[in-house]
GUFI-181022 format. One record per residue: residue in one letter; residue number from 1; z negated, y, x of N, C-alpha, C, O in turn. Coordinates in Angstrom, 1 decimal. Example, Ala and Ser with C-alpha at 12.3 -4.5 7.8 and 13.67 -1.06 7.14 Angstrom:
2
   aa     i      n_Z      n_Y      n_X     ca_Z     ca_Y     ca_X      c_Z      c_Y      c_X      o_Z      o_Y      o_X
    A     1     -7.8     -5.7     13.2     -7.8     -4.5     12.3     -7.8     -3.3     13.2     -8.5     -3.3     14.2
    S     2     -7.1     -2.2     12.8     -7.1     -1.1     13.7     -7.9      0.0     12.9     -8.0      1.1     13.4
This chain:
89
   aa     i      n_Z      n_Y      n_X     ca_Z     ca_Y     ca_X      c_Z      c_Y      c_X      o_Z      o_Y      o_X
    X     1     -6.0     -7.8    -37.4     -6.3     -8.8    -36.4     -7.5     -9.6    -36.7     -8.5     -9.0    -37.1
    X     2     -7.5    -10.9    -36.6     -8.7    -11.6    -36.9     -9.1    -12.0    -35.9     -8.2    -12.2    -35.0
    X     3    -10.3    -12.3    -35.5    -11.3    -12.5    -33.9    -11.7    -14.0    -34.5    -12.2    -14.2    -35.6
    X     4    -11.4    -15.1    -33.3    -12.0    -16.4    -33.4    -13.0    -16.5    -32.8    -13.2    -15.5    -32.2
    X     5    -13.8    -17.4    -32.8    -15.2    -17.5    -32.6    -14.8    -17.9    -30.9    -15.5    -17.4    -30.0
    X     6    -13.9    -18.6    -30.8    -13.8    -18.4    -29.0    -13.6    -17.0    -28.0    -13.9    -16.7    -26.9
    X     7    -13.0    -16.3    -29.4    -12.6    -15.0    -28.6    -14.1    -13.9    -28.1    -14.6    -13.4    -27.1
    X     8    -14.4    -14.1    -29.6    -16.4    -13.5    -29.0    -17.2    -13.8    -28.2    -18.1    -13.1    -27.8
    X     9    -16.9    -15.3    -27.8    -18.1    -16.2    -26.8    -16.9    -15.5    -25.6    -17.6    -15.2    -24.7
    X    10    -15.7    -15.3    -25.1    -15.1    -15.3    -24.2    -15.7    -13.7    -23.8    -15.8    -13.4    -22.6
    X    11    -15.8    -13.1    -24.5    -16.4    -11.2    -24.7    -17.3    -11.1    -24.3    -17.6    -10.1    -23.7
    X    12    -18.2    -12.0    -24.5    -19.9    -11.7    -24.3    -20.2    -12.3    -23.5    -21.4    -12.6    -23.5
    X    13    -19.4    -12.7    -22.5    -20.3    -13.2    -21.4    -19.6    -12.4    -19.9    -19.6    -12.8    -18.7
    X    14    -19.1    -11.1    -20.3    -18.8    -10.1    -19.7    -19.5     -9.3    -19.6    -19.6     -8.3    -18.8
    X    15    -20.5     -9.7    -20.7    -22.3     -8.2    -21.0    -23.2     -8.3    -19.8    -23.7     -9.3    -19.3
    X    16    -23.2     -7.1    -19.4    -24.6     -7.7    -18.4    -25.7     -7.5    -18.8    -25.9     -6.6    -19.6
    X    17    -26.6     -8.3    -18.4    -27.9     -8.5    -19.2    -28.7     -7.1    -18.9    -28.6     -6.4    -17.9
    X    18    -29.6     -6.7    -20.0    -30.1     -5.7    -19.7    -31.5     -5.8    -18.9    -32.3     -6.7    -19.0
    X    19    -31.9     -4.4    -18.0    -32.9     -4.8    -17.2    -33.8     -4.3    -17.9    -33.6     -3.6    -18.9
    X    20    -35.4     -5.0    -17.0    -36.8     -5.1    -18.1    -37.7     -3.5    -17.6    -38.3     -3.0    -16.6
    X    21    -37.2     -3.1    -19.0    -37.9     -1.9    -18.4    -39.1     -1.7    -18.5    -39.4     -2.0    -19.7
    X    22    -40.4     -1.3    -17.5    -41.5     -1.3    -17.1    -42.1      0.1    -17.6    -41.7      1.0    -17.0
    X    23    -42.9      0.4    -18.5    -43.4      1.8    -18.9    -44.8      1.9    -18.4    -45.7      1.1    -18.8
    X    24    -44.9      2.9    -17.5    -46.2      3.5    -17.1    -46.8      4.3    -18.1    -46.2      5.2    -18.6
    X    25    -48.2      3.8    -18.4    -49.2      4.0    -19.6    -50.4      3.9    -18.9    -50.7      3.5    -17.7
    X    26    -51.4      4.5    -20.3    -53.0      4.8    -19.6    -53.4      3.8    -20.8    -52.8      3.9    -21.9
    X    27    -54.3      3.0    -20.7    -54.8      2.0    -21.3    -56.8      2.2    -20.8    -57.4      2.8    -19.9
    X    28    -57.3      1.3    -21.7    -58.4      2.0    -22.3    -59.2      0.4    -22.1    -58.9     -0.5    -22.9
    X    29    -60.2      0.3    -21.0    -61.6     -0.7    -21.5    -62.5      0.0    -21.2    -62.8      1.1    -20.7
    X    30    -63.2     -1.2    -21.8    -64.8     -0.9    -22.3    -65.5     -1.7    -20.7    -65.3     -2.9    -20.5
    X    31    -66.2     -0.9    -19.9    -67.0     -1.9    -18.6    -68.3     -1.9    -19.1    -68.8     -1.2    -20.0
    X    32    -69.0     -2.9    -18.4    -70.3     -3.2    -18.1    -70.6     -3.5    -16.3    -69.8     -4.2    -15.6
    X    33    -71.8     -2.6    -15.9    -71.5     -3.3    -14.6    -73.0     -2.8    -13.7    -73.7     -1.8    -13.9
    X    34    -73.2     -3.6    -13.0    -74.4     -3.0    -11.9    -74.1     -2.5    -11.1    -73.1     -3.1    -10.7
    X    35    -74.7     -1.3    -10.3    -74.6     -0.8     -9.3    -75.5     -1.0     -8.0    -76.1      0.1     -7.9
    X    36    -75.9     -1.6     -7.1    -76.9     -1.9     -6.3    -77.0     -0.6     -6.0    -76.0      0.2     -6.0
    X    37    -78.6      0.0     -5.5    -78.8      1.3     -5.2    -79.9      1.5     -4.7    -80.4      0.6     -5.3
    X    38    -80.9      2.0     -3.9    -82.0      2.1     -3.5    -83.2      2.5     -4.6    -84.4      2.7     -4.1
    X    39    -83.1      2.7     -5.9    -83.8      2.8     -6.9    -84.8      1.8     -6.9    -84.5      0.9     -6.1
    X    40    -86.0      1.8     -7.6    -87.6      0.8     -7.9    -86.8     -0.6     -8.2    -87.1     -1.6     -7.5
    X    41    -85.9     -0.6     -9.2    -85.3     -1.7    -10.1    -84.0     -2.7     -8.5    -83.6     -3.9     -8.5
    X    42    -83.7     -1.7     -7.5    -82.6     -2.2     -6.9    -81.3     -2.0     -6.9    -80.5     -2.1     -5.9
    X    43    -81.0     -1.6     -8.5    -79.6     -1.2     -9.1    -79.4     -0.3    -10.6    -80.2     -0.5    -11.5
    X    44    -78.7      0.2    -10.8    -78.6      0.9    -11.4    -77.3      0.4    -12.6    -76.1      0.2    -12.2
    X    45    -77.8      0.1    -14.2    -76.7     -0.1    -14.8    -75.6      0.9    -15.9    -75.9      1.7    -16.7
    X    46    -74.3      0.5    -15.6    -73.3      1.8    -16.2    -72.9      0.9    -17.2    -72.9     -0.3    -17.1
    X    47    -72.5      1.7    -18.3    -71.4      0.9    -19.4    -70.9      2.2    -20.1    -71.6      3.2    -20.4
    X    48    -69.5      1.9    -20.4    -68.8      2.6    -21.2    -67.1      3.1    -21.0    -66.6      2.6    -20.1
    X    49    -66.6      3.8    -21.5    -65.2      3.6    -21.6    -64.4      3.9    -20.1    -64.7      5.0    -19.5
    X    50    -63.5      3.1    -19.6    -62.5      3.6    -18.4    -60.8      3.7    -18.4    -60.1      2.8    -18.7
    X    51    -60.5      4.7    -18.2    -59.0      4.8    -18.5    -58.6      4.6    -17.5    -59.1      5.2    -16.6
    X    52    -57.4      3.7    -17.4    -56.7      2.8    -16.2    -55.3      3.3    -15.9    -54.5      2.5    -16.3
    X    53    -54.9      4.2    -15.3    -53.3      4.5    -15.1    -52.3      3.3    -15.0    -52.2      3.6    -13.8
    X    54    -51.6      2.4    -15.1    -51.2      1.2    -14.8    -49.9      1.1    -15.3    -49.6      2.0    -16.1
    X    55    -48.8     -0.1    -14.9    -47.9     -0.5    -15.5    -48.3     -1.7    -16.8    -49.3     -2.4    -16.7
    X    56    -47.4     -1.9    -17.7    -47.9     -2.6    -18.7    -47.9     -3.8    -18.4    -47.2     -4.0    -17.4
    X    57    -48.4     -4.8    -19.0    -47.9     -6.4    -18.4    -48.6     -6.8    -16.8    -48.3     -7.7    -16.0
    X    58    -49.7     -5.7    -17.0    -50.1     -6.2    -15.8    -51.6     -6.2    -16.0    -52.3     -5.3    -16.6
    X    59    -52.4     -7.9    -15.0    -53.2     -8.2    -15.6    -54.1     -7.5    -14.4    -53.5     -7.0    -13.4
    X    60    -55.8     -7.5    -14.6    -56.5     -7.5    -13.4    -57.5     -8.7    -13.2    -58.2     -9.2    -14.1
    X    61    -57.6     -9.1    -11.8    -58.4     -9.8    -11.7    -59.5     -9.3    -11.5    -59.5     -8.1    -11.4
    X    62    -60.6    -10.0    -11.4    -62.5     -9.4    -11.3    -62.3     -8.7    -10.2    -62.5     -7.5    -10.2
    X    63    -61.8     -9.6     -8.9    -61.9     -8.5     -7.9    -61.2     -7.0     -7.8    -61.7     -6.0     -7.4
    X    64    -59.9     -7.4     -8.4    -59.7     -5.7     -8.3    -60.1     -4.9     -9.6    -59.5     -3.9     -9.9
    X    65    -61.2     -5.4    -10.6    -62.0     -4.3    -11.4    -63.1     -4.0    -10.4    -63.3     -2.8    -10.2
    X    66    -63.8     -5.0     -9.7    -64.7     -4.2     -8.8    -64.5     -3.2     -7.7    -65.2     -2.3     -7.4
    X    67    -63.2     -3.7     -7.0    -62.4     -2.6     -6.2    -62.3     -1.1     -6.8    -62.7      0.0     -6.5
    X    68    -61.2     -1.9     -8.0    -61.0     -0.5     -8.6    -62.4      0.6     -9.3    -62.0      1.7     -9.7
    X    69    -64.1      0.3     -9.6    -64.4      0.9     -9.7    -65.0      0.9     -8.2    -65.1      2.1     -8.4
    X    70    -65.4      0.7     -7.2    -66.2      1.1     -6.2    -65.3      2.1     -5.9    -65.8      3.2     -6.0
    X    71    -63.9      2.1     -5.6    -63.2      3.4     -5.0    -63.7      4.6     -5.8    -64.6      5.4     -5.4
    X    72    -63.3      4.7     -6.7    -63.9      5.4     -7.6    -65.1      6.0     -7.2    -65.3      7.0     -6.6
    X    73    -66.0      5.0     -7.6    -67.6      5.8     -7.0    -68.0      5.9     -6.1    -69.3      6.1     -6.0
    X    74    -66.9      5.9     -4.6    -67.4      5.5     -3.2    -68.6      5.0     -2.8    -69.4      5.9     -2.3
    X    75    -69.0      3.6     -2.8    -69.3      2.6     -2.7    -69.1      1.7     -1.9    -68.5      2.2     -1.0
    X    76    -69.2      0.6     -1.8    -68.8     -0.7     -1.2    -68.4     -1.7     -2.5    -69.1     -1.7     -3.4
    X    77    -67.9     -2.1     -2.5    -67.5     -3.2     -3.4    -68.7     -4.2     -3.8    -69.2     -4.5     -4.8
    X    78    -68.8     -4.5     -2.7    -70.2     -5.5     -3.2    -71.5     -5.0     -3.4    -72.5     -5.7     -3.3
    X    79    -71.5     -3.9     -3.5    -72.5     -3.6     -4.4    -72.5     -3.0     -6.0    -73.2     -2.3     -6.8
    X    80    -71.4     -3.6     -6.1    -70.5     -3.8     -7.9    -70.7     -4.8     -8.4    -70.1     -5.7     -8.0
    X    81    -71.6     -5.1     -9.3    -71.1     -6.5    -10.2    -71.1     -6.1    -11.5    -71.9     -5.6    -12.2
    X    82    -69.7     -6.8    -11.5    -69.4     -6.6    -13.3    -69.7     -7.4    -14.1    -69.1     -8.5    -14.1
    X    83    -70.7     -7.1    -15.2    -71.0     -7.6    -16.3    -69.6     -8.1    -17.6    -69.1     -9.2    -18.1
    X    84    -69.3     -6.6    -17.7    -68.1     -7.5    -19.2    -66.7     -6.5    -18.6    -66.9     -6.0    -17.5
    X    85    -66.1     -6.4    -18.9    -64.7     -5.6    -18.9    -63.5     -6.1    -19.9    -62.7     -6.8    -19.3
    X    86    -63.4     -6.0    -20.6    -62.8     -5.8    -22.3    -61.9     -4.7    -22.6    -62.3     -3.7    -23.1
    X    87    -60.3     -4.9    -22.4    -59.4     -4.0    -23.0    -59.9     -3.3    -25.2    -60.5     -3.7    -26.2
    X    88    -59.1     -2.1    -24.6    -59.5     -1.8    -25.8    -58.4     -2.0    -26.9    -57.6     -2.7    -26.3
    X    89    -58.1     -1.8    -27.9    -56.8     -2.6    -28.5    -56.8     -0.4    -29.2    -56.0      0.0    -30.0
């Protein structure tokens, strides 16, 4: 049996597209950030690695890195300011 090139295009548009599958991963940056605090200086500064539970393909904005570390350190948010925040490759 020989297949014409109509017969293939008439086949494949029977396929259903396949869905985008989303993989839950722990991903890795590097923070910089001040803490306001009652210390001489006013604040206190942290830097160093944070592991992020997340779906992939998803970005963060500044605000929710400061969210996401004040929960963390029970805090207030605005006494977060982030210096650098840099995925790690």
């Amino acid at each position: 049996m020989q297949l014409l090139a109509s017969d293939l295009r008439d086949r494949s548009q029977f396929v259903q597209p396949l869905a985008l599958i989303v993989w839950h991963m722990e991903e890795k940056y590097y923070t910089h950030f001040l803490l306001m605090d009652g210390s001489h200086d006013g604040y206190t500064e942290f830097s160093g690695i944070v592991e992020v539970m997340r779906y992939t393909g998803e970005c963060f904005e500044d605000d929710e890195v400061r969210d996401m570390l004040a929960d963390n350190l029970e805090v207030e948010a605005d006494d977060v300011t982030i210096l650098q925040w840099s995925r790690l490759h």
